[in-house]
C-alpha positions in Angstrom: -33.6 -25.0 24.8 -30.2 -24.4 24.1 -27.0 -26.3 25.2 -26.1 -26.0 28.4 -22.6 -27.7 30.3 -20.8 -27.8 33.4 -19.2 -24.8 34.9 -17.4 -24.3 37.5 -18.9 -21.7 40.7 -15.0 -20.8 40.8 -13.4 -18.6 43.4 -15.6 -15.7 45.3 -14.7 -12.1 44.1 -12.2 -10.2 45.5 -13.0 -10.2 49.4 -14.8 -6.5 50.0 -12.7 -4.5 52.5 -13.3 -5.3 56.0 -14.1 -8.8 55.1 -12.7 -11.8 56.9 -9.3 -12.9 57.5 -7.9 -16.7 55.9 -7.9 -17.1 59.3 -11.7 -16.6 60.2 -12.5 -19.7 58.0 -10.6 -22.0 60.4 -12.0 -20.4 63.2 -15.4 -21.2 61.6 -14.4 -24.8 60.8 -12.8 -25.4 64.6 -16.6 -24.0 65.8 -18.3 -26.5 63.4 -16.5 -29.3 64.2 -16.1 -28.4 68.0 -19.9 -28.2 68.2 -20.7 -31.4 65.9 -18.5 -33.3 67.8 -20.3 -32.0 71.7 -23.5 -33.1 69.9 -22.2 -36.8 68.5 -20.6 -37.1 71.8 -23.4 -36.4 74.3 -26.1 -38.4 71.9 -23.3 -41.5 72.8 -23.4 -40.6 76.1 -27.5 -40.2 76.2 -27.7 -43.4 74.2 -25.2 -45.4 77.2 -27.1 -44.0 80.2 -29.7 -45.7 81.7 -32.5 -43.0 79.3 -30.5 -44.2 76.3 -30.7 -47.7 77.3 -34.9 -47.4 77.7 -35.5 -45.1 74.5 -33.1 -48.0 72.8 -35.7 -51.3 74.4 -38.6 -48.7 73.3 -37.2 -48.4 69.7 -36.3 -52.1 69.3 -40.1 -53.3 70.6 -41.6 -50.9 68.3 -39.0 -52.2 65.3 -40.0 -55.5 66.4 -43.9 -55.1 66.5 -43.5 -53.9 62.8 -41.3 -57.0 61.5 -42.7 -59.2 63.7 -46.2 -58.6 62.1 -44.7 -58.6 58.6 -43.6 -61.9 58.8 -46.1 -63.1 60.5 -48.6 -61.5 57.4 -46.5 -62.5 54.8 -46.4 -66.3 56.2 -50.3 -66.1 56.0 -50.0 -64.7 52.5 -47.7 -66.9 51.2 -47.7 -70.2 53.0 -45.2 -71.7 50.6 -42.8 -69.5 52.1 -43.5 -69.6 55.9 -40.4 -71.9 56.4 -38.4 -69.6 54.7 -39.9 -66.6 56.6 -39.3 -68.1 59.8 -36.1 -69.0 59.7 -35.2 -65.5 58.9 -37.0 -64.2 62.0 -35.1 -66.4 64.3 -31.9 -64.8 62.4 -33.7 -61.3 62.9 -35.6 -61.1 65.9 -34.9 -63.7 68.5 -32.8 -61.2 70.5 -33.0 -58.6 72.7 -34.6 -57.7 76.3 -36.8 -60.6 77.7 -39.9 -58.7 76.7 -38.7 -58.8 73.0 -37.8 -62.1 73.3 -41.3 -63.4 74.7 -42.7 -62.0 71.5 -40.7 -64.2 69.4 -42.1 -67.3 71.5 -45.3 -66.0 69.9 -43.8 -65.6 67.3 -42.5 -69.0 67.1 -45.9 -70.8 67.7 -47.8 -68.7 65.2 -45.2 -69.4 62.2 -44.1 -72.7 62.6 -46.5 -74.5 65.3 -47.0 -74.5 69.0 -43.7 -77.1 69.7 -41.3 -74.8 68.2 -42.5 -72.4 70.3 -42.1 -74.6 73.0 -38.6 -75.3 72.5 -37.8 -71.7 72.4 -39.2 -71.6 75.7 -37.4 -73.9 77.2 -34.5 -72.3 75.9 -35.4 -68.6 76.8 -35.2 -70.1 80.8 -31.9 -71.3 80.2 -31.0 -67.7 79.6 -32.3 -66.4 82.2 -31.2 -69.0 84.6 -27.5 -68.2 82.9 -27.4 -65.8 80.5 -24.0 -66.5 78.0 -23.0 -63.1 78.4 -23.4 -60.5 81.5 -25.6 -60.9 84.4 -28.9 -61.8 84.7 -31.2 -58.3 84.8 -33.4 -58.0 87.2 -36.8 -59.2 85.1 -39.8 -56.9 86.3 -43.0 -58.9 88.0 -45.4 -58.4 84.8 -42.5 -59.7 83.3 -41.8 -63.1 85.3 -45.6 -63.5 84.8 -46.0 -63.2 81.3 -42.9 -65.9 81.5 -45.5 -68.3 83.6 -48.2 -67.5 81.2 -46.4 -68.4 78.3 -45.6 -72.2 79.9 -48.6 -72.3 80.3 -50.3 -71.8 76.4 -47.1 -74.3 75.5 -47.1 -76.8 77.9 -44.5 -79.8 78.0 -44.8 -82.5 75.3 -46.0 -80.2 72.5 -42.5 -81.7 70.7 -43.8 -85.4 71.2 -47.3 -84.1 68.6 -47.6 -83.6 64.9 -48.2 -79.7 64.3 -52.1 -79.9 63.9 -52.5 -82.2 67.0 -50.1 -79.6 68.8 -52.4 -76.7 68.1 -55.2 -78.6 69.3 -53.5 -79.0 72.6 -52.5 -75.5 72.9 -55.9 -73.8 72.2 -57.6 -76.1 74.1 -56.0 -74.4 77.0 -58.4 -71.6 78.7 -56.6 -68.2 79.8 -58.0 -66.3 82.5 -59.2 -62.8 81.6 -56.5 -61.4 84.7 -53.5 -63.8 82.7 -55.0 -62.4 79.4 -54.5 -58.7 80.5 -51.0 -59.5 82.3 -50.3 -60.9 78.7 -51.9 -57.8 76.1 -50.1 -55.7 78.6 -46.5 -57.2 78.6 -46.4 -58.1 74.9 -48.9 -56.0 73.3 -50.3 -57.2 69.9 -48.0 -60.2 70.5 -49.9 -60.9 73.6 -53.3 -60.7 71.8 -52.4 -63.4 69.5 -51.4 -65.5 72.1 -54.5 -65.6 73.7 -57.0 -65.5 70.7 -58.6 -68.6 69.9 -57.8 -70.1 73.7 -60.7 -72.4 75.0 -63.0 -72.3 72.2 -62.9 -68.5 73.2 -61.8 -65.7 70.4 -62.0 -62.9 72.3 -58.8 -61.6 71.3 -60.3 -61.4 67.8 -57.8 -63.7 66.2 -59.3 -63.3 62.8 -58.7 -59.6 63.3 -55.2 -59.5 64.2 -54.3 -61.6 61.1 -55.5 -59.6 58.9 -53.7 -56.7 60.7 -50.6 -58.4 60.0 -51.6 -59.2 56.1 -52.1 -55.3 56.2 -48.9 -54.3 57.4 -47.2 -57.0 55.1 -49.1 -55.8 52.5 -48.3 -51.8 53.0 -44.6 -53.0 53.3 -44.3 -55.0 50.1 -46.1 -52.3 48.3 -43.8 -49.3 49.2 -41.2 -51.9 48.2 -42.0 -52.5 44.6 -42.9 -48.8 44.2 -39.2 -47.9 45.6 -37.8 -50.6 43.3 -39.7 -49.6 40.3 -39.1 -45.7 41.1 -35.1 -47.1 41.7 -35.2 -48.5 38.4 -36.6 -45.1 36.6 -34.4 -43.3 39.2 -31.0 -45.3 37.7 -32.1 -44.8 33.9 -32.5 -41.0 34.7 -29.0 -40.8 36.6 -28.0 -42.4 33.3 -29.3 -40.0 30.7 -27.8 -37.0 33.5 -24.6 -38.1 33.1 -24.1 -38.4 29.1 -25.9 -35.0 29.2 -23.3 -33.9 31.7 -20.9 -35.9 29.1 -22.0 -33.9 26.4 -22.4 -30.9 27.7 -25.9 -29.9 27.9 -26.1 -30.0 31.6 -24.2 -26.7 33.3 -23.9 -25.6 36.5 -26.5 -23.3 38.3 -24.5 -22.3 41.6 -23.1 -19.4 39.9 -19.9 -17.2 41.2 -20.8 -15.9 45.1 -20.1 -11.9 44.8 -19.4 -12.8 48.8 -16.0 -13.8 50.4 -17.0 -17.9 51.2 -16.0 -17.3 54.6 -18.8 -15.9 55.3 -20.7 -18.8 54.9 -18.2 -21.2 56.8 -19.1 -18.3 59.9 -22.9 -18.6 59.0 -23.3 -22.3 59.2 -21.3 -22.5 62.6 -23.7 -20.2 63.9 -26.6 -21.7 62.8 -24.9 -24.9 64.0 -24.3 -23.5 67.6 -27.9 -22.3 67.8 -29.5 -25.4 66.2 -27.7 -28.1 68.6 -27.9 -25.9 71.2 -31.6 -25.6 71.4 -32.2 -29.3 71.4 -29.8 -29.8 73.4 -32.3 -27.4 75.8 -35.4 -28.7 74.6 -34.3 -32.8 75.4 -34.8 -31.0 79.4 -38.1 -30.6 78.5 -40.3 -33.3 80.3 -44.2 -32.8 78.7 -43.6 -34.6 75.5 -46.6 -32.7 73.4 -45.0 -29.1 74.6 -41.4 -30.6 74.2 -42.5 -31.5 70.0 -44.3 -28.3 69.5 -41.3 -26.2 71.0 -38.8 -28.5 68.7 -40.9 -28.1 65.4 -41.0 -24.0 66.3 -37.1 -24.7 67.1 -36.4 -25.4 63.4 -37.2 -21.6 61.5 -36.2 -20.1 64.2 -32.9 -21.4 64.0 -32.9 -19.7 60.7 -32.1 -16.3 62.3 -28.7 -17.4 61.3 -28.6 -16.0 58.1 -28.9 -12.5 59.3 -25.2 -13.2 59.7 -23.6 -12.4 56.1 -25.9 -9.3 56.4 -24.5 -8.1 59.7 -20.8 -9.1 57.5 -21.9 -6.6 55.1 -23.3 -8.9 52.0 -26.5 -7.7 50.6 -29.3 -9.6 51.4 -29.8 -10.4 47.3 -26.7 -11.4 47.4 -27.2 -13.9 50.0 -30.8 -15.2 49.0 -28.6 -16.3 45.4 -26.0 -17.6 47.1 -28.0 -19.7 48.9 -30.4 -20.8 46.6 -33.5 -19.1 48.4 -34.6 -18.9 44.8 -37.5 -19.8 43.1 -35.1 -21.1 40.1 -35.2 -20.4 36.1 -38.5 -22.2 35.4 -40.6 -21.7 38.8 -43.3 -23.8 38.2 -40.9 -26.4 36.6 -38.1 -26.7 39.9 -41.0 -29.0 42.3 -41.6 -31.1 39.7 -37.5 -31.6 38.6 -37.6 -31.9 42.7 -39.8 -35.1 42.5 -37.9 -36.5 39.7 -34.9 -35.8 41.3 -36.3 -38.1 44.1 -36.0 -40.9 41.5 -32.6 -40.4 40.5 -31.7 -40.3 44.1 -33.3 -43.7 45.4 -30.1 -45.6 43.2 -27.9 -43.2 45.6 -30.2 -44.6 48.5 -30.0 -47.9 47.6 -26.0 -48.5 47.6 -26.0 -46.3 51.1 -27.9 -48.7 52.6 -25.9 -51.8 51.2 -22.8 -49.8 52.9 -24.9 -49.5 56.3 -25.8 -53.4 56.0 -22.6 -54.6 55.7 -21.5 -51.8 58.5 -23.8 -53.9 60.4 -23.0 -57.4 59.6 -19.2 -56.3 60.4 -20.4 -54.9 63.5 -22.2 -57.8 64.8 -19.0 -60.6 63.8 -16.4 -58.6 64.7 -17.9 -56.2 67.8 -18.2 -57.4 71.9 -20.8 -59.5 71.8 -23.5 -57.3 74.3 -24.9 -58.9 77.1 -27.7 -61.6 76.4 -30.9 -59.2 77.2 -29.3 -55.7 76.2 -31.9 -53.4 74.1 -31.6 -54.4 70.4 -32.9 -51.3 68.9 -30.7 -50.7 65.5 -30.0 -47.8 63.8 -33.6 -46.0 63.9 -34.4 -42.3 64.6 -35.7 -41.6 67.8 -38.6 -39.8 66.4 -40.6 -43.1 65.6 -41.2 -43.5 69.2 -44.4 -40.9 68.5 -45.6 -43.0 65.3 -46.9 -45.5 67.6 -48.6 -44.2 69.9 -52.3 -43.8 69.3 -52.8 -39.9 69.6 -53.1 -38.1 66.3 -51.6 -35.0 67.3 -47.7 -36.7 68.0 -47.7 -38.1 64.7 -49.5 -35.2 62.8 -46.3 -33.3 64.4 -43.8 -35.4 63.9 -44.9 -35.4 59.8 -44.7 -31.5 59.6 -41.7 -31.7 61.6 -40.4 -34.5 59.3 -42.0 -33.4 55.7 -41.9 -29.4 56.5 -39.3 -28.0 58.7 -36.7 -30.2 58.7 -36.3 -30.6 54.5 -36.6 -26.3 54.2 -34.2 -26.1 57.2 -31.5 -28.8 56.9 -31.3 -27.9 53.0 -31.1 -24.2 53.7 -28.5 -24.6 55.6 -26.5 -28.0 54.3 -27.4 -27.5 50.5 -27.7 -23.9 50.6 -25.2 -22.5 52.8 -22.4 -24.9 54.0 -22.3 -26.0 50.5 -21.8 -22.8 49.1 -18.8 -22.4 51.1 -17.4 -25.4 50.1 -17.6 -25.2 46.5 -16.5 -21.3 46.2 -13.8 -22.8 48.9 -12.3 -25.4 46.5 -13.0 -23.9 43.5 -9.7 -23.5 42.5 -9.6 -27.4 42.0 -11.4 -27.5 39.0 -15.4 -28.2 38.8 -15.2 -32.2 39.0 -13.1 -32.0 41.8 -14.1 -29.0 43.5 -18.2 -30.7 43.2 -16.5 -34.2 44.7 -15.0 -32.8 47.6 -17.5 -30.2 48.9 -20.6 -33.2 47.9 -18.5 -35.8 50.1 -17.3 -32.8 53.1 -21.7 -31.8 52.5 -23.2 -35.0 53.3 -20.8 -36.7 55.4 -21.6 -33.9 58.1 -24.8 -33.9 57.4 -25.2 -37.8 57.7 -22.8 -37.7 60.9 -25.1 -35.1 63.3 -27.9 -37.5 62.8 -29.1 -39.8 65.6 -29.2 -43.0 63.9 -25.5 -43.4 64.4 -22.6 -44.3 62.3 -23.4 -47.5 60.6 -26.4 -45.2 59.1 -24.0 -42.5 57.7 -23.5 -44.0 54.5 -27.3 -44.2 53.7 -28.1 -41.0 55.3 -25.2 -39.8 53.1 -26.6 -41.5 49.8 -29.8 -39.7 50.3 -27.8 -36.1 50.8 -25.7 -36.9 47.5 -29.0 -36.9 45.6 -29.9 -33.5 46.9 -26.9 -31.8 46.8 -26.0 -32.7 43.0 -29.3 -31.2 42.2 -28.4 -28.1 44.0 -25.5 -27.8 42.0 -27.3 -28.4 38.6 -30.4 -26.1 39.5 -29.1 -23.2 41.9 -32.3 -22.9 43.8 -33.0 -24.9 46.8 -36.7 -25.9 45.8 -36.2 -29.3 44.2 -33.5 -30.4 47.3 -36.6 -29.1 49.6 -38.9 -31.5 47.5 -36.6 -34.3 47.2 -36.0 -34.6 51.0 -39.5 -33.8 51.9 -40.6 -36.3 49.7 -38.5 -39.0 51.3 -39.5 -38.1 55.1 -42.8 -38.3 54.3 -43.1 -41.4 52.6 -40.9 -43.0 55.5 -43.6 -41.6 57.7 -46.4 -42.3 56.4 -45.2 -45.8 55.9 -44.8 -46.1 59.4 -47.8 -44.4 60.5 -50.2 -46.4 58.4 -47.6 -49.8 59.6 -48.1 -48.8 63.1 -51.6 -47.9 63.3 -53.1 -51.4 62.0 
């Protein structure tokens, strides 16, 4: 193969007569920021009405139920380390709505003994007697009675007993079967491992449920060394890319748009404006089945966009290479440069998401402390909300929603098109700059329309940087498709196989 290097996509041709003004391009840009910005600002205001503030105690109970049950696994797996464990749940998880923070009295008594849990009782009805911080909500009754329940399974003078004679207390006590269904129903898997075991009785299966949570530990720890050692090959590769960039065997395979890039800058605000503005619609609708099927039909659809550069007058050749809607030099060879590019991307990943920790961590010293039992949900995507439920059909959508539409979509338009712009745009700075400015301007929107919320932009972005440097070294869009395809579906797989043990 011979030598390849870096080249810059340069300028677009002179503009074709009748083609847009300078001043179309701002136009363009005032639309795409006009419309991101409507979309950021009504998720905020979603996510601060009373919806936003129940899809938020949804997300944090389901974020919960999956920590909560790693911890719990990995303290059975590795008993050496269940002090250590713990005290990182009560850092992690002792926090939230009062039905988040009953789980962690379960929590309490499974990891470190019945007393503990005990004494975080005690302490949980100081805070609701007088929370620190805003007013005391008004507690539902299945809530108040899982409350009673719990005093009940850790009674006073638990704290005055070794551990083992503590447990012995505590299971000795029998649970009704109508306080056993108050308690599955208020806490869920929590409220199962509460009772198990009570009486002599093991109807809650509390074999079972431990080795759920050894299975969910398990599943987590293994996706973890796979994404370390895939990080590891990732960061070598990333390495041997740049001293071939260095050297110059690497070039460029964006090539030099025959199209004025204004065009594009008017192609992604349409596709913006019809994108947003569909789910915008959609959220209205209430059946949640039709409301995912009419979203995951939303996605191609919203691809009608592109007809725009051929109502402009740009051939629709033109456009396809300009875009990347290409199968590449060496079709059979772009999917499987995708999946390595995957690798070289989780390094990119990895210091996003040291960026969105410490976003958090800064948050959390420097922010208004919430009110004692606000939601704690974190920066998750609403979408998980369908991963654990116990219908197929939700999560089966939600993965070709995830793994299918959304990677050929968001990288037609973000890899392919507004990138396109941008680097035929700022061409005239010179290929390292031009490719820094239009990867940062790329991902940073991108990262920004998503709902996780800022303190997730820089990982979001870290992700996007992978994909759109290999959009730049290959041209077509196929191995951007695969990298980010890739990547949803391994986070939803994860979550589905997490959830559904």
């Amino acid at each position: 193969m011979p030598p390849t290097e870096i080249i810059d996509a340069g300028p677009p041709f002179p503009e074709r007569p009748g083609g847009p003004r300078r001043y179309g391009v701002w136009v363009a840009w005032a639309a795409i920021l006009l419309v991101a910005g409507l979309s950021i600002f009504a998720d905020r205001l979603v996510a601060d009405s009373e919806q936003g503030e129940q899809l938020d105690d949804t997300v944090g109970l389901i974020l919960f139920h999956l920590q909560g049950k790693y911890l719990i696994g990995a303290s059975a797996l590795m008993p050496m380390n269940s002090a250590q464990l713990y005290n990182q749940s009560e850092v992690m998880l002792n926090l939230g709505t009062l039905p988040q923070r009953q789980r962690f009295v379960v929590m309490a008594g499974e990891m470190a003994g019945p007393a503990e849990a005990r004494r975080h009782l005690d302490v949980l009805d100081d805070l609701i007697a007088a929370p620190p911080m805003g007013e005391p909500p008004p507690f539902e009754p299945n809530e108040v009675a899982v409350q009673r329940i719990l005093h009940d399974l850790y009674p006073p003078g638990l704290e005055d007993l070794d551990v083992q004679e503590a447990r012995a207390v505590a299971a000795a006590f029998e649970i009704s079967p109508v306080d056993r269904a108050i308690l599955v129903e208020g806490l869920g898997w929590f409220g199962k491992l509460a009772a198990a075991g009570r009486g002599g009785d093991d109807t809650g299966g509390r074999d079972a449920l431990l080795v759920s949570a050894k299975t969910v530990a398990g599943v987590i720890v293994g996706v973890a060394i796979l994404a370390m050692v895939g990080g590891v090959l990732g960061f070598a590769g990333l390495i041997l890319l740049v001293v071939f960039i260095v050297g110059g065997r690497v070039r460029s395979g964006l090539g030099v748009s025959r199209a004025p890039h204004g065009v594009y800058a008017e192609t992604f605000a349409v596709w913006l404006f019809l994108f947003i503005g569909s789910q915008q619609v959609l959220a209205l609708v209430p059946d949640e089945a039709l409301h995912m099927m009419l979203v995951i039909a939303s996605f191609p659809a919203s691809l009608v966009a592109l007809g725009w550069p051929v109502l402009r007058g740009i051939p629709w050749r033109d456009v396809r290479q300009d875009v990347g809607l290409t199968l590449g030099a060496r079709p059979l060879l772009e999917p499987l440069i995708g999946l390595g590019g995957y690798l070289v991307t989780l390094p990119m990943l990895a210091v996003g998401l040291m960026i969105t920790l410490g976003l958090m961590a800064i948050q959390g010293a420097t922010g208004v402390e919430p009110p004692t039992f606000s939601p704690a949900g974190g920066p998750a995507h609403p979408v998980i909300t369908y991963m654990s439920g116990p219908d197929l059909g939700p999560k089966l959508m939600v993965l070709v929603l995830a793994a299918v539409c959304a990677p050929i979509v968001e990288e037609t338009m973000f890899r392919g098109v507004l990138y396109r712009h941008l680097r035929s745009g700022t061409g005239k700075l010179g290929p390292g700059l031009s490719i820094a400015v239009s990867t940062l301007a790329n991902t940073f929107l991108f990262a920004a329309i998503h709902p996780q919320g800022f303190v997730a932009i820089p990982a979001l972005m870290g992700l996007a940087c992978g994909m759109t440097l290999i959009r730049e070294w290959r041209g077509t869009l196929v191995p951007s498709i695969v990298i980010h395809g890739t990547s949803n579906a391994i986070v939803m797989s994860t979550l589905w196989i997490a959830l559904s043990v």
